[in-house]
N, C-alpha and C positions, 0 to 999 in steps of 0.2 A: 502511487505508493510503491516503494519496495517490500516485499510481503517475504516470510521464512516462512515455506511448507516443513511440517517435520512427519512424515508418512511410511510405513514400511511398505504398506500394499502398493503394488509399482501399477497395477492396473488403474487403482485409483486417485494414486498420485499424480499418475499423465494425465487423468480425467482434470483433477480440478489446480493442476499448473496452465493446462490447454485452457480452461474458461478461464483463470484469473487473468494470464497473459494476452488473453484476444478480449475482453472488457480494460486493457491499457494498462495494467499492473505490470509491474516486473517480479519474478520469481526466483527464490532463491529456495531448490528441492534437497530435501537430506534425507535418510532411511534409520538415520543413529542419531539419540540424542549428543553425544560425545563430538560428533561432527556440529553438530546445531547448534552448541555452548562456543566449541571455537566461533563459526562464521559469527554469532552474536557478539563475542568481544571483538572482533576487527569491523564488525560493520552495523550503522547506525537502523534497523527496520523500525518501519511505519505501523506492524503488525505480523502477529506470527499466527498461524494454523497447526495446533497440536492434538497429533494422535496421544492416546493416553498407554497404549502396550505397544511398546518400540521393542528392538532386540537386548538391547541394554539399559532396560529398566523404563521405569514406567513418566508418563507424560508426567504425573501429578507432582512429584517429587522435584523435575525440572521446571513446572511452574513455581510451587513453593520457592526454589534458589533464587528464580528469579526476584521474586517479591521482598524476599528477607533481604536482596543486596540492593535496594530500591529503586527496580527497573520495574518499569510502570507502563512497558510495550505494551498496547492492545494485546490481550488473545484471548482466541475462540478454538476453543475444544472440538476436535473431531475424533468420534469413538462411537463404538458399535455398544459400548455399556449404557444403557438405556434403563436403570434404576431410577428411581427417584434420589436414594440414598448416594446416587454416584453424581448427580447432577450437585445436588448439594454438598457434596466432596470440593467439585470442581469450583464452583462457583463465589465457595469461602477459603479454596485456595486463590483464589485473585483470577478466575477467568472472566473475561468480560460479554461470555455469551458460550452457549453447550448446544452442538449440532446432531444429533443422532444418526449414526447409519444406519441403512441409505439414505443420501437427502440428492435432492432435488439441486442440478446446480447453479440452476437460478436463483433460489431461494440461497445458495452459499456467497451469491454476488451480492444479493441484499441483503445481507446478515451484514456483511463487509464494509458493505458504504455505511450502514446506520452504526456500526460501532467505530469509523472513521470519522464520521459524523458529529460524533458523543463528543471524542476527544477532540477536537478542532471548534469545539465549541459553539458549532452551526448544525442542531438537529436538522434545518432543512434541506432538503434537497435542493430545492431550486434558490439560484442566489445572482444578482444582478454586480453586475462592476462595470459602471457607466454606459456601454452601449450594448454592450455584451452580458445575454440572460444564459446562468449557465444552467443546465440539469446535470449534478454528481449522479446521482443513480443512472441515468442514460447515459452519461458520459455524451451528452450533447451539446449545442454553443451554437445561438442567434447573435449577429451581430445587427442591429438595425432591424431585427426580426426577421432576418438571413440566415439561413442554417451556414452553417461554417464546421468545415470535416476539416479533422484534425487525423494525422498519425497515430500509430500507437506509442509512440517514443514523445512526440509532439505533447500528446493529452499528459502523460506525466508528468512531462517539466512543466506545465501550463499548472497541475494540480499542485504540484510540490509548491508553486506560487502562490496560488489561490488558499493551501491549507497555514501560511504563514504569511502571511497580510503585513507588508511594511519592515519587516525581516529579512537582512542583507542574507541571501544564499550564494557560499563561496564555488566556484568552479567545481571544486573538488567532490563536494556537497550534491552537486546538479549532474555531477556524472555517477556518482551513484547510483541513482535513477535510471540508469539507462545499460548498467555490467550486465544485470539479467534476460537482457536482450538478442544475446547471441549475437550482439556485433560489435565491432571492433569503435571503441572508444578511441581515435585521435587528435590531436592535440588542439582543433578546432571546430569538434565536433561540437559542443554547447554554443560557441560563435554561431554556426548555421543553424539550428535548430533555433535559435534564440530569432535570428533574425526571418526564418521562415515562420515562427507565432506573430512577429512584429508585422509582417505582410499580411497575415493572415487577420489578426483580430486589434490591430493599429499598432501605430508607429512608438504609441507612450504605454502601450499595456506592460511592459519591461522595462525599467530604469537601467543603464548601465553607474554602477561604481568603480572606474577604472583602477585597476588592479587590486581591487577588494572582491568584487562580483557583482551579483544582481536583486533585483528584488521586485516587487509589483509597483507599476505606476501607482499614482491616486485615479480613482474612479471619473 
């Protein structure tokens, strides 16, 4: 998934860009919501993380925009307001889960998967696709009931497959997944990764559409 952190606190910002990027996310960090609203109109997220007291105005108000212009991104509230009254703010403004500070940042990885989960329309964790049994919450992968290590760049485009079943993913599409990475996107970058999951977990787990793009084999 590509994920929008929206955080002022820079302490805790590193904290939970460092766990979402090392569980196989990509991360896109901002401190303003006014920056957040840009990167959102130029790029597609899987899911955002919102503080509710930014420097320029409050989380709630850019959820609400969100909702009235009917964008329908997962998100989960991160905020140290811990009322009941405020949870209920949050939660009939269109958030799909409220995290309290401090939390725990494991418990922010499993918040993450179950509401990626909701929306993919696969409450379970565990999910089978021919020979290969996946675990989304461990971010694991038996093939023939062989563990099989994936990259961090790997497990994304692998997920970005798995969360859209039978759905052409163009190039362009499959490298967004991977801007957040801090590495240099070139022009044959999805080619290799493509065919190093095709080594990895078979030769048909990725269909090519020659000059359209890709999509998951059948099972």
């Amino acid at each position: 998934m590509r994920i929008l952190l929206i955080e002022d606190d820079t302490v805790l910002g590193a904290a939970v860009r460092d766990q979402v990027a090392g569980s196989g996310q990509s991360v896109d960090w901002f401190t303003r919501l006014d920056a957040a609203g840009d990167a959102m109109a130029s790029t597609a997220y899987d899911l955002v993380l919102l503080d509710l007291m930014l420097p320029d105005g409050r989380g709630i108000g850019f959820l609400k925009n969100l909702r009235n212009r009917g964008d329908a991104t997962p998100v989960i509230i991160l905020t140290a307001l811990d009322q009941v009254s405020d949870r209920i703010e949050g939660l009939n403004a269109g958030a799909d889960d409220y995290l309290v500070k401090p939390f725990d940042l494991a418990e922010l990885s499993a918040r993450i998967g179950s509401v990626a989960r909701r929306y993919t329309g696969n409450p379970n964790p565990i999910i089978s696709h021919g020979a290969l049994d996946v675990d989304l919450a461990a971010h694991s992968i038996r093939r023939d009931g062989k563990p099989v290590q994936l990259t961090a760049r790997e497990w994304a485009l692998f997920e970005a497959f798995l969360s859209r079943p039978g759905q052409l993913l163009s190039k362009a599409q499959l490298e967004e997944k991977l801007y957040a990475f801090d590495c240099e996107i070139e022009s044959n970058t999805i080619e290799v990764h493509v065919s190093r999951l095709r080594k990895k977990l078979g030769a048909q787990v990725i269909q090519t559409e020659r000059g359209m793009g890709y999509r998951l084999g059948a099972p």
